[in-house]
C-alpha positions in Angstrom: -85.0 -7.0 -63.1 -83.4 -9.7 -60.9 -86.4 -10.1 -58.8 -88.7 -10.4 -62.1 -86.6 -13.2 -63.0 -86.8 -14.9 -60.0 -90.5 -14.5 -59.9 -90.8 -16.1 -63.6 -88.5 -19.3 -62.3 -90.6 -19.7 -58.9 -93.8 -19.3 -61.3 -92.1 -22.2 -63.6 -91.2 -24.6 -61.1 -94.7 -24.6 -59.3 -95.8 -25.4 -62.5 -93.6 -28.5 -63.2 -94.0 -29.2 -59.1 -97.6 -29.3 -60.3 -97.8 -31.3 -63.2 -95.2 -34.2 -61.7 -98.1 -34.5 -58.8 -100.5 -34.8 -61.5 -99.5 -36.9 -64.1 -97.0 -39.3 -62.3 -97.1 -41.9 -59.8 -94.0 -43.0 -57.3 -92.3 -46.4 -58.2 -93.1 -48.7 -55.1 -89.8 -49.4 -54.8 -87.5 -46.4 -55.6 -90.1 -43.5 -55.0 -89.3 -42.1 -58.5 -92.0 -40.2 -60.0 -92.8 -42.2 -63.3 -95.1 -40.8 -65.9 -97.2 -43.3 -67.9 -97.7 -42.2 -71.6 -99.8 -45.2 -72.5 -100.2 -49.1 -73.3 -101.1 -51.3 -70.3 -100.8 -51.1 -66.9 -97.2 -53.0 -66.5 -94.5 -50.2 -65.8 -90.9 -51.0 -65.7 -88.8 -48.5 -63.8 -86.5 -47.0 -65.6 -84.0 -46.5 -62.6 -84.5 -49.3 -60.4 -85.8 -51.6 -63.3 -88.9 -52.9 -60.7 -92.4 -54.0 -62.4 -95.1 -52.5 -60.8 -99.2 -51.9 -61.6 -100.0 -48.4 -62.7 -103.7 -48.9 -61.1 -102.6 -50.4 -57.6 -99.4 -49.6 -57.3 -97.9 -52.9 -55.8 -95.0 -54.9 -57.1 -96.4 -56.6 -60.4 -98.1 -59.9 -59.8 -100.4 -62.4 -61.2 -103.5 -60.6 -60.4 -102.1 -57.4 -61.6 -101.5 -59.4 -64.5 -105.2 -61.1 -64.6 -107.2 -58.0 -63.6 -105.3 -54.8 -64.8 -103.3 -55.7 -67.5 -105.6 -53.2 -69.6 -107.1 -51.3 -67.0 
């Protein structure tokens, strides 16, 4: 029984191992995996607070701002 339930918890946390690798980017800054649920491209981490560009991945800038805003 005990080794069933470990099985089912490994299983579950390749799964959400999985699905962070999939459907996050890191923050440049604090290497936090943030997940974007839509809008534009200008993310605001919520732990370290930086802006960054969802698309490049770079601190947010003016042509971040110009060329990605929207995607």
């Amino acid at each position: 029984m005990v080794e069933e339930e470990a099985s089912r918890r490994g299983r579950w946390e390749q799964e959400s191992l999985l699905l962070i690798r999939t459907s996050t980017k890191k923050c440049p800054s604090c290497l936090v995996p943030v997940e974007r649920n839509g809008g534009c491209m200008h993310m605001q981490c919520s732990v370290c607070r930086a802006e960054w560009c969802w698309l490049c991945g770079v601190l947010w800038n003016r042509d971040c701002m110009g060329n990605h805003w929207f995607g």
